[in-house]
FIZA-923219 format. One record per atom (N, C-alpha, C): residue number from 1; x, y, z; atom name. Coordinates in nm, 3 decimals. Example, Ala and Ser with C-alpha at 12.3 -4.5 7.8 and 13.67 -1.06 7.14 Angstrom:
2
PT, n, x, y, z, atom
PT, 1, 1.319, -0.569, 0.780, N .
PT, 1, 1.230, -0.450, 0.780, CA .
PT, 1, 1.320, -0.330, 0.780, C .
PT, 2, 1.285, -0.225, 0.708, N .
PT, 2, 1.367, -0.106, 0.714, CA .
PT, 2, 1.290, 0.003, 0.787, C .
***
This chain:
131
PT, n, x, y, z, atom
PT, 1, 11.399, 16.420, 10.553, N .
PT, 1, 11.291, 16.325, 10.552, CA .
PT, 1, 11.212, 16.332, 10.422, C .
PT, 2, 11.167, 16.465, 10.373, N .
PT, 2, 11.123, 16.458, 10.253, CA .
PT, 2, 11.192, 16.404, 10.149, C .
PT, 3, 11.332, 16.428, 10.134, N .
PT, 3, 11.392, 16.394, 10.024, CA .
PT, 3, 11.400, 16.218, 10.040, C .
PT, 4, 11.396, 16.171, 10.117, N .
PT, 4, 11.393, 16.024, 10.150, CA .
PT, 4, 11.240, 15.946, 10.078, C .
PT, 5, 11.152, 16.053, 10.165, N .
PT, 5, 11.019, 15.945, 10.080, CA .
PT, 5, 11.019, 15.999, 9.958, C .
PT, 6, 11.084, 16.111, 9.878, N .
PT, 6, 11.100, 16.151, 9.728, CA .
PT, 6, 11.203, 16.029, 9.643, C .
PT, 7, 11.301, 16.033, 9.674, N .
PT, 7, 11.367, 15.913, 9.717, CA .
PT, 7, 11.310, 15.744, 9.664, C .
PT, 8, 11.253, 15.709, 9.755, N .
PT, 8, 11.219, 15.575, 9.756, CA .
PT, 8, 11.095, 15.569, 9.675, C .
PT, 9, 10.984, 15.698, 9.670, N .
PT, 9, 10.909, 15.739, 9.552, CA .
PT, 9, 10.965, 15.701, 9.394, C .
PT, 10, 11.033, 15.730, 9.360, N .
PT, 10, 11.160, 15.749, 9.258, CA .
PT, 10, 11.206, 15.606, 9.208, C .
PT, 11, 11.225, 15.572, 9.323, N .
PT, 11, 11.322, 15.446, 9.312, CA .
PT, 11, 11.174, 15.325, 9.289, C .
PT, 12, 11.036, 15.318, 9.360, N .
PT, 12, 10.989, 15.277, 9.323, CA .
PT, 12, 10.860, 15.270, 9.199, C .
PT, 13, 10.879, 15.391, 9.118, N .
PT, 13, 10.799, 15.436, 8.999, CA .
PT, 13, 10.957, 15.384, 8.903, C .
PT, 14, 11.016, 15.363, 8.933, N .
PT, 14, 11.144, 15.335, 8.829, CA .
PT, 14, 11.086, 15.172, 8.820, C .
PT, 15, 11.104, 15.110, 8.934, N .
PT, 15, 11.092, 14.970, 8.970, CA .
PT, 15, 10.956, 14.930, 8.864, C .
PT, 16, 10.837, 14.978, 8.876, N .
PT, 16, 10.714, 14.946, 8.835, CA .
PT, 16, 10.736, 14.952, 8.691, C .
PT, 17, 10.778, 15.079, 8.621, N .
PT, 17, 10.806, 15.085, 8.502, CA .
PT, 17, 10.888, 14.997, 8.432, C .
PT, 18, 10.997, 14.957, 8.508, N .
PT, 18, 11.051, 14.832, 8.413, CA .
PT, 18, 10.961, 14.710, 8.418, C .
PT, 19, 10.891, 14.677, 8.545, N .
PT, 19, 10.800, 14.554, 8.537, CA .
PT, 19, 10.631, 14.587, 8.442, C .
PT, 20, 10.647, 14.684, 8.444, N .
PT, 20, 10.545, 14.713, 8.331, CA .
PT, 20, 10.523, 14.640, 8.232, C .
PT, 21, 10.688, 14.693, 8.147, N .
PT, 21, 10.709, 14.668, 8.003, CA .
PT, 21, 10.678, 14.529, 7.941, C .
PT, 22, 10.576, 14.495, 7.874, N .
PT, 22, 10.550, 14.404, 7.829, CA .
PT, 22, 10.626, 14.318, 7.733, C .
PT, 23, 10.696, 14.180, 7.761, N .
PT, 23, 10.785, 14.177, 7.725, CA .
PT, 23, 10.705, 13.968, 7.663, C .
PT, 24, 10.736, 14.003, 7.485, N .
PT, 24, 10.644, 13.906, 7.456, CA .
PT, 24, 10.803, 13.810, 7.377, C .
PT, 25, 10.741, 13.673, 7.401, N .
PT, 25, 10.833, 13.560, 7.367, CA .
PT, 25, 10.857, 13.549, 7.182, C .
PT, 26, 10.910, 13.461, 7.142, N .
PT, 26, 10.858, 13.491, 7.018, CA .
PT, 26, 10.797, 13.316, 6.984, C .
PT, 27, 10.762, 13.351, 6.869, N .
PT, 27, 10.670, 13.199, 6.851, CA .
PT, 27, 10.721, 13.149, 6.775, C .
PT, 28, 10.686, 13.028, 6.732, N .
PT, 28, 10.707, 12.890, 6.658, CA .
PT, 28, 10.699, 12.775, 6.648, C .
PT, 29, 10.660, 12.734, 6.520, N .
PT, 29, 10.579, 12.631, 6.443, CA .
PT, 29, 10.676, 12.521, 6.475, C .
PT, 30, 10.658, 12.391, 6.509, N .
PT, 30, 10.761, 12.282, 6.440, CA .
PT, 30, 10.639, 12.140, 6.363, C .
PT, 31, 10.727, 12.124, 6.280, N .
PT, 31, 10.638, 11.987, 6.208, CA .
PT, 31, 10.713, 11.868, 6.172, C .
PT, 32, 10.673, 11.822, 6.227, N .
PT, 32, 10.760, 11.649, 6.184, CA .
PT, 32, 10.678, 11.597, 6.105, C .
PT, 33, 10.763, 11.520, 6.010, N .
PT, 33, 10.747, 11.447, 5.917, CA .
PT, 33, 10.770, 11.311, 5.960, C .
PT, 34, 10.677, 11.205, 6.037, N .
PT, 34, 10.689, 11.099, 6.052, CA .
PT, 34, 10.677, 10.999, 5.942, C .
PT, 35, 10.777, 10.928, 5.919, N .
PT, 35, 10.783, 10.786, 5.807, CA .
PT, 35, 10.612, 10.704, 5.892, C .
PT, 36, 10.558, 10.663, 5.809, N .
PT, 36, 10.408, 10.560, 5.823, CA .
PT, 36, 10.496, 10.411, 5.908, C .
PT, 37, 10.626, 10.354, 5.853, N .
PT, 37, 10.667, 10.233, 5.868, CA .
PT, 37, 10.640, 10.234, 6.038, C .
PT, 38, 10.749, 10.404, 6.071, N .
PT, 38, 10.774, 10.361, 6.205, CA .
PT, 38, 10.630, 10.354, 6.319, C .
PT, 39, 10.527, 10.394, 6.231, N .
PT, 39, 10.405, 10.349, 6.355, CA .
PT, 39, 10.374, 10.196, 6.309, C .
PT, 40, 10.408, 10.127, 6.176, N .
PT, 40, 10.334, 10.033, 6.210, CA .
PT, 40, 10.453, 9.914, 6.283, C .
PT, 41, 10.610, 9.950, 6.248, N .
PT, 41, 10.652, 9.879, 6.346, CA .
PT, 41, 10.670, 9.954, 6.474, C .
PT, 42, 10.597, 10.029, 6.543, N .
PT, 42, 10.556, 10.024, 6.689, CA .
PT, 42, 10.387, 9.934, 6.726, C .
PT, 43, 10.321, 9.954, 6.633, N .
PT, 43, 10.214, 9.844, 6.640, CA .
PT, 43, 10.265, 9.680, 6.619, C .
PT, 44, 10.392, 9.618, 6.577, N .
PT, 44, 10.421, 9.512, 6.578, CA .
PT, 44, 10.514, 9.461, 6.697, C .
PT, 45, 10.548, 9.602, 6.729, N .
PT, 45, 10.614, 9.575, 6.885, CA .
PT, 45, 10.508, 9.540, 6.981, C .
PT, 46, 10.421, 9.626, 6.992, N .
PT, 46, 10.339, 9.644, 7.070, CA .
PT, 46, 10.234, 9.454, 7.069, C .
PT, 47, 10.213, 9.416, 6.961, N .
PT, 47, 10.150, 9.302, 6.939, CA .
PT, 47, 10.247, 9.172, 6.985, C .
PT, 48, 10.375, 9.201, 6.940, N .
PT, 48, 10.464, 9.088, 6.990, CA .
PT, 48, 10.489, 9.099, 7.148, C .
PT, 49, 10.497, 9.178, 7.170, N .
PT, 49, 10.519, 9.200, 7.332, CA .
PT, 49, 10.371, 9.161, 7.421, C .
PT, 50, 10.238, 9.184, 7.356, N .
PT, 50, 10.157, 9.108, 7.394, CA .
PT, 50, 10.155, 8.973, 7.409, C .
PT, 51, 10.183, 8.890, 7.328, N .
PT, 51, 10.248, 8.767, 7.252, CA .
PT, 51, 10.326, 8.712, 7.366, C .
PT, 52, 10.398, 8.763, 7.435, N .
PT, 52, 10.547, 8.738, 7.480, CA .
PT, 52, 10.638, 8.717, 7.380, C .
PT, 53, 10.622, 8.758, 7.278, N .
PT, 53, 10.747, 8.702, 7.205, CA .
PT, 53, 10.895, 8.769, 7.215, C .
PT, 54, 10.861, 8.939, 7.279, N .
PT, 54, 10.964, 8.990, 7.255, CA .
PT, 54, 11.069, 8.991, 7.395, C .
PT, 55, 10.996, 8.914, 7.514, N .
PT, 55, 11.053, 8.964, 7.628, CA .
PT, 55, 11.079, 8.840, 7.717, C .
PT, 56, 11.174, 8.813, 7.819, N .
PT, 56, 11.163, 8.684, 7.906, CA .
PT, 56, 11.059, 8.735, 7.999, C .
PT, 57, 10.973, 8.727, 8.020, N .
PT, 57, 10.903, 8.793, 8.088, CA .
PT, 57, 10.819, 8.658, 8.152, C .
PT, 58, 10.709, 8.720, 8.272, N .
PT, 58, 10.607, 8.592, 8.324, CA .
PT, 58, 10.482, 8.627, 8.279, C .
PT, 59, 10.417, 8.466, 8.340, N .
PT, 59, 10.265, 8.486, 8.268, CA .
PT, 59, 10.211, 8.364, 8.332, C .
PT, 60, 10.074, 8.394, 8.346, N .
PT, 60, 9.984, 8.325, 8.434, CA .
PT, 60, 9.935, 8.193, 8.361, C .
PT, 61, 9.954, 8.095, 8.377, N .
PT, 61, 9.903, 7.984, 8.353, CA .
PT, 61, 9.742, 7.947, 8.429, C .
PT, 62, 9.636, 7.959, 8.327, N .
PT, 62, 9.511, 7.882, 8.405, CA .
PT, 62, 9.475, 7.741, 8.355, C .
PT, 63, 9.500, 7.681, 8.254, N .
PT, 63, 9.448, 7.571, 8.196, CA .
PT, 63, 9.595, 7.503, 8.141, C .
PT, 64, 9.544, 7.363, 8.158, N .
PT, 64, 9.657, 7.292, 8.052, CA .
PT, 64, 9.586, 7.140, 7.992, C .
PT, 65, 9.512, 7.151, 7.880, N .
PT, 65, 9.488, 7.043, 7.858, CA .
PT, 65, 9.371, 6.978, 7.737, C .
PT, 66, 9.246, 6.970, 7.693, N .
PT, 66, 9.225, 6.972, 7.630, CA .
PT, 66, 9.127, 7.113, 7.534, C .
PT, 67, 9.144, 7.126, 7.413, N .
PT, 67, 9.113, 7.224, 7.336, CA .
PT, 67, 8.938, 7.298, 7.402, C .
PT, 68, 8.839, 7.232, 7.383, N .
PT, 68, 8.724, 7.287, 7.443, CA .
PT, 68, 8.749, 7.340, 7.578, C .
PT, 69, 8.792, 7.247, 7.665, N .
PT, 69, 8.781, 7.336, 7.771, CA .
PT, 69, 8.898, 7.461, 7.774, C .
PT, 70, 8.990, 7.475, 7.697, N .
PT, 70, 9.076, 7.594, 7.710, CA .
PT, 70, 8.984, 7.676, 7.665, C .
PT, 71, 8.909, 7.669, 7.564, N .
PT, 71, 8.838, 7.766, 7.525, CA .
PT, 71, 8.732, 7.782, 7.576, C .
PT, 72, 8.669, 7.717, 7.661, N .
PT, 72, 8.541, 7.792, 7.804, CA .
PT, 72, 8.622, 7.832, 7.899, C .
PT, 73, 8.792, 7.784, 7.899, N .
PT, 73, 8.842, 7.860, 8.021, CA .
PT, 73, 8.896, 7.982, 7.999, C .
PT, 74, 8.940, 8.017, 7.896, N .
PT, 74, 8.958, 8.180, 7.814, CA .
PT, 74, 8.824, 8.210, 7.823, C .
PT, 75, 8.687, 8.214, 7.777, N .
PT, 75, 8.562, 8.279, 7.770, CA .
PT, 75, 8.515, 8.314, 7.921, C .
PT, 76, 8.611, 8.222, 7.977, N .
PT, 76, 8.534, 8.233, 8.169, CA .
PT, 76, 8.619, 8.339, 8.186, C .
PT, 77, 8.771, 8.419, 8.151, N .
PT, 77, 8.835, 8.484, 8.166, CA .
PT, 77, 8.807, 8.600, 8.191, C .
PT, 78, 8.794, 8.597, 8.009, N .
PT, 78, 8.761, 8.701, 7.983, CA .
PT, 78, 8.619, 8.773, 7.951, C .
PT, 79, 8.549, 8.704, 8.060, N .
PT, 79, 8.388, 8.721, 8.080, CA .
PT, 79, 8.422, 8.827, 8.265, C .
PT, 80, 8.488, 8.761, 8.327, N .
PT, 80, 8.523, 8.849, 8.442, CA .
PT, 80, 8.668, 8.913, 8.473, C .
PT, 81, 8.773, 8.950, 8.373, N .
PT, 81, 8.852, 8.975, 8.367, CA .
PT, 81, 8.872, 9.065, 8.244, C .
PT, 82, 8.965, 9.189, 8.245, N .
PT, 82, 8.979, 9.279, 8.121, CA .
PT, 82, 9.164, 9.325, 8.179, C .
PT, 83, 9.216, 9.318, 8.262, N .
PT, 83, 9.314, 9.366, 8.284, CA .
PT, 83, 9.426, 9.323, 8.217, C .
PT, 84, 9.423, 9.191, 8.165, N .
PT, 84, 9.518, 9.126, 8.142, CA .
PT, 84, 9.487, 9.059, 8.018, C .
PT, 85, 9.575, 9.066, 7.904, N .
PT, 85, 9.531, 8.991, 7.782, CA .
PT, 85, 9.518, 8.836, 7.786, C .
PT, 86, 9.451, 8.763, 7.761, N .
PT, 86, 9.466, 8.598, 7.757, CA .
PT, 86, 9.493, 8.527, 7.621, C .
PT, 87, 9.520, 8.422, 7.598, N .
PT, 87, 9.572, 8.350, 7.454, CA .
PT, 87, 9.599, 8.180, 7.520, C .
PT, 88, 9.551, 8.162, 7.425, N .
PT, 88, 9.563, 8.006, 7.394, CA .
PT, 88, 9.696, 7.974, 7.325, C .
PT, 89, 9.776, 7.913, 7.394, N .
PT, 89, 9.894, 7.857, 7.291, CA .
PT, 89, 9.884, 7.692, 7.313, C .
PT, 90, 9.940, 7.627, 7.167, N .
PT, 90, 9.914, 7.437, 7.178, CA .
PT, 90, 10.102, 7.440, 7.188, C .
PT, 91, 10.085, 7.275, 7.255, N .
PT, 91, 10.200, 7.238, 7.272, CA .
PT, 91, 10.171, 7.108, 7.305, C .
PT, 92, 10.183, 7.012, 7.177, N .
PT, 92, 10.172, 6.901, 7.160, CA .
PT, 92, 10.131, 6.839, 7.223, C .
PT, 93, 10.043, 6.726, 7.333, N .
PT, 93, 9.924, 6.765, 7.249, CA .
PT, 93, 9.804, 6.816, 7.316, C .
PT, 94, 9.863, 6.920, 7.399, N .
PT, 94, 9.766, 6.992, 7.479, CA .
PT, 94, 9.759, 7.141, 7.445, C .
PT, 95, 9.662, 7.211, 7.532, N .
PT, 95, 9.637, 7.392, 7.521, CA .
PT, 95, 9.654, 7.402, 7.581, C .
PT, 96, 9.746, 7.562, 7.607, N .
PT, 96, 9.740, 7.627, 7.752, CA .
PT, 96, 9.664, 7.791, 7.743, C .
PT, 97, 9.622, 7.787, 7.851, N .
PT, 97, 9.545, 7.919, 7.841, CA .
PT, 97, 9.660, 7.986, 7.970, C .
PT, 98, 9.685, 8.093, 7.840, N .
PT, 98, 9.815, 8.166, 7.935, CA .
PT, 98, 9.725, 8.302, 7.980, C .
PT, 99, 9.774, 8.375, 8.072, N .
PT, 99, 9.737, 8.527, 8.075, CA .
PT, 99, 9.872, 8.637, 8.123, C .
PT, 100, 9.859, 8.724, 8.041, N .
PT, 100, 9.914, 8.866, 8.076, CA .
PT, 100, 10.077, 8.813, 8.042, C .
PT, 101, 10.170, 8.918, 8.030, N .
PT, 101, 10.280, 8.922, 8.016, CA .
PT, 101, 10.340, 9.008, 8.061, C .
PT, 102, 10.418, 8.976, 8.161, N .
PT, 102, 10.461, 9.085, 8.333, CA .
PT, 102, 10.586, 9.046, 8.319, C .
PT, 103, 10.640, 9.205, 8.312, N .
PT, 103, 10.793, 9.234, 8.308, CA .
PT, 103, 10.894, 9.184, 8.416, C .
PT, 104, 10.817, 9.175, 8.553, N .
PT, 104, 10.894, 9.119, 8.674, CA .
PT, 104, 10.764, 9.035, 8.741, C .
PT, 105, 10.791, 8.978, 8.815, N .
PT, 105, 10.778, 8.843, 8.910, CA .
PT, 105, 10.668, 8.925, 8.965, C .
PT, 106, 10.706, 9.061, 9.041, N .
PT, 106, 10.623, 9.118, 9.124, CA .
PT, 106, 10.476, 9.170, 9.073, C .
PT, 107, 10.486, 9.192, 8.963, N .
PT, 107, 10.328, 9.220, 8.855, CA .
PT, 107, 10.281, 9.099, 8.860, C .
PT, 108, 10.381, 9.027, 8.801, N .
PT, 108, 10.240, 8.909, 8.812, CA .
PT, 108, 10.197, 8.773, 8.948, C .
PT, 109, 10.292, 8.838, 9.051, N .
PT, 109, 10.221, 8.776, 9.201, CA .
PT, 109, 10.109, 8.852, 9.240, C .
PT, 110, 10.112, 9.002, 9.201, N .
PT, 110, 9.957, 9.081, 9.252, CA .
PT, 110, 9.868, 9.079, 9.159, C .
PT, 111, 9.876, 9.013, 8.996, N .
PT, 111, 9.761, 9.000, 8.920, CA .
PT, 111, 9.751, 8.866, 8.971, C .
PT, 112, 9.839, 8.756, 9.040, N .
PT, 112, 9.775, 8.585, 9.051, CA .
PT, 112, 9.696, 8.602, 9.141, C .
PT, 113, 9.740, 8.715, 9.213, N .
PT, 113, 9.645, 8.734, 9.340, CA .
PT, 113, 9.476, 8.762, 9.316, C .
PT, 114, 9.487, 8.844, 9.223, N .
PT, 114, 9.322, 8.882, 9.169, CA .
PT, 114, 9.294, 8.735, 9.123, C .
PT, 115, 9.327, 8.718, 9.014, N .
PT, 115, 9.315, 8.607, 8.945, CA .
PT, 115, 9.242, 8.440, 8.991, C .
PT, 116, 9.324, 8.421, 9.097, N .
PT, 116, 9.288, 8.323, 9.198, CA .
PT, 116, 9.178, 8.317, 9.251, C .
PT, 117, 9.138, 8.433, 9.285, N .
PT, 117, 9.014, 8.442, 9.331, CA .
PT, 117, 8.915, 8.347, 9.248, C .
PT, 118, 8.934, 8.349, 9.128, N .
PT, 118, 8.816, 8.298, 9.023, CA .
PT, 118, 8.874, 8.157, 8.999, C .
PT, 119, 8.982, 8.167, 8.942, N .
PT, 119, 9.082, 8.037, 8.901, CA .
PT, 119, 9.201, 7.998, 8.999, C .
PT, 120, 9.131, 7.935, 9.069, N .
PT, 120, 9.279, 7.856, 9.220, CA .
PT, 120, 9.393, 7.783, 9.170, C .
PT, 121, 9.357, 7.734, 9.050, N .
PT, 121, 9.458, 7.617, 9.023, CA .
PT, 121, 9.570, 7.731, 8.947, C .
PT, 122, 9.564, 7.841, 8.913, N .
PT, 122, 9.636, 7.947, 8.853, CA .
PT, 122, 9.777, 7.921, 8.873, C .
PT, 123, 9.904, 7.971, 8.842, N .
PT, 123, 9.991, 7.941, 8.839, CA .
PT, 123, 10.079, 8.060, 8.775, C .
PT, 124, 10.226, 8.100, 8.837, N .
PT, 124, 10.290, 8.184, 8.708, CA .
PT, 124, 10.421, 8.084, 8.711, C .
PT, 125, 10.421, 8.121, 8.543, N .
PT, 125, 10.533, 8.059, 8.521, CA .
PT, 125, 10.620, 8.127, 8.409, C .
PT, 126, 10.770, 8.139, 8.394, N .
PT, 126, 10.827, 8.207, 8.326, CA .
PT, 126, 10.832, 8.099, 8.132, C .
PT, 127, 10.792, 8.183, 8.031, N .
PT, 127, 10.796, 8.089, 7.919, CA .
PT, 127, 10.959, 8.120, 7.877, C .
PT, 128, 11.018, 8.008, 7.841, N .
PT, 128, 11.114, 8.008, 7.752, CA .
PT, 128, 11.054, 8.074, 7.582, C .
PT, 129, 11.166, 8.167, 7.535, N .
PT, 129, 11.143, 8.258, 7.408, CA .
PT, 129, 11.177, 8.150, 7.341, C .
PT, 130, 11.107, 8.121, 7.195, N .
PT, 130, 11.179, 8.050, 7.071, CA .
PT, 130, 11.320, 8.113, 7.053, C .
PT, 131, 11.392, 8.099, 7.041, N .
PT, 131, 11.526, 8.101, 6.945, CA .
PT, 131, 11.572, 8.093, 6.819, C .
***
């Protein structure tokens, strides 16, 4: 019996001592050298894709028609609205006050949903990309 708890004594002062040993990682630096171009064409992505230019994507139609009122209907927008970018685009010979640019159908049925609330006549509609 003694030699048993001498024993497992043994076996666990062995155990502790290896978990002791302080055992350190080693370190290191890394540094990238980013080119300037590639942030500013991620800022031109980022602006065209606001745009819709870069994507088939949808977008909320609130206005279609003459210039003043597109532009009290963008200021009414974006007087109670921040979620969603808005823009005026012409198309001969009217304005449309578009909003937001939603990758699938389903983003922008739950922003028409907010949306409506303020502007009923709202609408999404998919834009054809220039070519």
């Amino acid at each position: 019996m003694v030699f048993q708890v001498n024993y497992k004594l043994l076996v666990f002062s062995i155990l502790m001592s290896f978990l002791s040993i302080n055992i350190s990682a080693q370190e290191a630096t890394i540094t990238l050298n980013e080119d300037l171009k590639i942030r500013q064409l991620l800022e031109l992505k980022k602006s065209l894709e606001e745009e819709n230019k870069l994507t088939d994507g949808y977008t909320i139609q609130l206005y279609y028609g003459e210039k003043n009122r597109a532009n009290n209907v963008i200021r009414k927008y974006r007087y109670t609205h921040d979620s969603w970018s808005a823009t005026i685009k012409y198309e001969t010979p009217n304005y449309k006050v578009w909003v937001g640019n939603f990758s699938s159908r389903i983003d922008a049925d739950r922003a028409l949903i907010e949306i409506k609330k303020k502007f009923p006549s709202a609408f999404i509609l998919k834009p054809e990309r220039n070519k």
